[in-house]
N, C-alpha and C positions, 0 to 999 in steps of 0.2 A: 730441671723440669722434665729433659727425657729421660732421666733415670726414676723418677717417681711413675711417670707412666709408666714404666716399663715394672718396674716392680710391684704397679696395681694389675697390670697383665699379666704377673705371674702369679701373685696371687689368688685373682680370681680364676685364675685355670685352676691352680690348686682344689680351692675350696668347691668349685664346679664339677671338677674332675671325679673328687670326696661324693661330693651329692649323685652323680651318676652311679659311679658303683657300688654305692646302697641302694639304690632306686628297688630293688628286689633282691633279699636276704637269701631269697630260697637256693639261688644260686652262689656256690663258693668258689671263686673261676679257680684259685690257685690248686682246691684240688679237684678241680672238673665233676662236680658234681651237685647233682641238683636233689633239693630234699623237698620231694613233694607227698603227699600224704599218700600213702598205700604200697610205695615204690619208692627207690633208689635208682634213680637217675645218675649216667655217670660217662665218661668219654668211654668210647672200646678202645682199649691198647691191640696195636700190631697182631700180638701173640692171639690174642683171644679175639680176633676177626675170623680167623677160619675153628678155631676152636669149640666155640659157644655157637648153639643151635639158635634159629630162626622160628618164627610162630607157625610158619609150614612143616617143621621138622617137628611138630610137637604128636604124639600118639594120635590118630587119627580119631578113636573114641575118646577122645578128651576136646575136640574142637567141634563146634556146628557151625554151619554155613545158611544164612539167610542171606537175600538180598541189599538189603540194610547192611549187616555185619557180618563179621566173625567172631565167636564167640568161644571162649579156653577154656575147660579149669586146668588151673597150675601148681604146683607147688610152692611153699612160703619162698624156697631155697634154689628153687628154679633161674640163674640165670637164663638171660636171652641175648640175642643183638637184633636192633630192631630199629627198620628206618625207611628208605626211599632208592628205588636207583634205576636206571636207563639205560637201554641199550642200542647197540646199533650196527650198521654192517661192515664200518670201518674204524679204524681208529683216528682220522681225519673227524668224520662225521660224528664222533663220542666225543673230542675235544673241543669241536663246535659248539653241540649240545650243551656241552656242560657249563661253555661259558655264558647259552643263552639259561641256564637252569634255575629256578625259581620251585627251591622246595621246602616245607613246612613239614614239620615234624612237632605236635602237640599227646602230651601226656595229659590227664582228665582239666583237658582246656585251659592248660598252660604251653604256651609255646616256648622251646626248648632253643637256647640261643643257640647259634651259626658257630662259637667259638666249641661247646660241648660237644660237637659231632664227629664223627671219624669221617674223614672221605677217601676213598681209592679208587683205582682202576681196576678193574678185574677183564680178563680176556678168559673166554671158556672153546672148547672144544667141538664145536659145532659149526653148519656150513651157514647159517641166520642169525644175523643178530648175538654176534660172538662178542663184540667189543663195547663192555661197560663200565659202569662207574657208582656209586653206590655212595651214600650218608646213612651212617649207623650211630646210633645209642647202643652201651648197656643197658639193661634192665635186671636187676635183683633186690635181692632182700624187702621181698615182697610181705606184706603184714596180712596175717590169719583171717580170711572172712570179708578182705577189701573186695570191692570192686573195680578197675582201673579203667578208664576208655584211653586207645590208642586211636592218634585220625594221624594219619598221612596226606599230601598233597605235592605234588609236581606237575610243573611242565617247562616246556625246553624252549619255549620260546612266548613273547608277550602273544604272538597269532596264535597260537597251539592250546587244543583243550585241555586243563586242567584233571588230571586223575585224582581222585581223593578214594582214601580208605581207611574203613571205620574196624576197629577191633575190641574184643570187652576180656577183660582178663579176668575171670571170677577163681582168686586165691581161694586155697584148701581151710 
C-alpha cells in the first residue's frame, strides 16, 4: 500500500511538473530564451555583459525623452543588454539590498522569468553610490518596423518606493 502511494506521488509530480513547464511555450529554459513577437529575448552571457551597449548608450538623435517614456529608433540587428539595477554606498548595504530586491523586467507585457536574467555585482570608481548589482536581458534580432515597449520596476525593499520605467523601441 505505501509503495502504491508513493508511486502515485511520483507520478503525479511527473505529470504536474510536464503541465508546469508548458504553462508558456514562449519560453525555452534550456536555451534561455524567450520568443516574443518583435524581439529575441535571451540570458546575457558573462562576455557580453560589458560588451553589448545599453539604451543610454544608443546615438543620442536616435532616442527622445518624454515624461511618460523613452522612446529609440534601432536597428533590426541592434543588440542590447537591458534590465534594472541598484546602487549603494557599501558593499554591506548592496548585499542587503539585494536580498530585500523585488524587480520585474517586462518585454510588450510579458514578464520575463527570474531564471532568463543575468545578475552581477558591479563596483565602479567613484566616491557615491559605487557598489552595485544589476539584472540584464539580451535584446536582438529585432523584426523590421515592430514596435516593442520595455517597463522596468524595483525596489529594495517591501517599505521602499517602487521605480518603474517605460521604454519604446521603434525598429528600422
Amino acid at each position: 500500500m505505501k509503495k502504491s502511494f508513493a508511486r502515485l506521488g511520483i507520478v503525479f509530480s511527473l505529470l504536474f511538473g510536464l503541465v508546469c513547464a508548458c504553462s508558456d511555450l514562449r519560453f525555452q529554459s534550456p536555451e534561455s530564451i524567450a520568443a516574443i513577437d518583435g524581439v529575441t529575448v535571451s540570458t546575457l552571457a558573462e562576455t557580453e555583459a560589458d560588451r553589448l551597449p545599453t539604451i543610454s548608450k544608443l546615438p543620442v538623435q536616435d532616442c527622445t525623452q518624454t515624461e511618460a517614456s523613452k522612446t529609440c529608433i534601432i536597428e533590426p540587428n541592434q543588440a542590447l543588454k537591458w534590465g534594472w539595477g541598484l546602487c549603494a554606498n557599501s558593499h554591506v548595504m548592496r548585499r542587503f539590498n539585494v536580498l530585500f530586491a523585488q524587480v520585474k523586467l517586462m518585454v510588450d507585457n510579458v514578464r520575463i522569468p527570474d531564471d532568463l536574467i543575468f545578475q552581477r555585482d558591479e563596483t565602479y570608481e567613484r566616491t557615491e553610490m559605487a557598489y552595485c548589482h544589476v539584472w540584464l536581458i539580451k535584446l536582438d534580432s529585432w523584426q523590421k518596423g515592430s514596435i516593442i515597449q520595455l517597463e522596468n520596476s524595483g525596489k529594495t525593499s517591501p517599505f521602499s518606493v517602487q521605480n518603474n520605467n517605460t521604454f519604446v523601441m521603434q525598429v528600422k
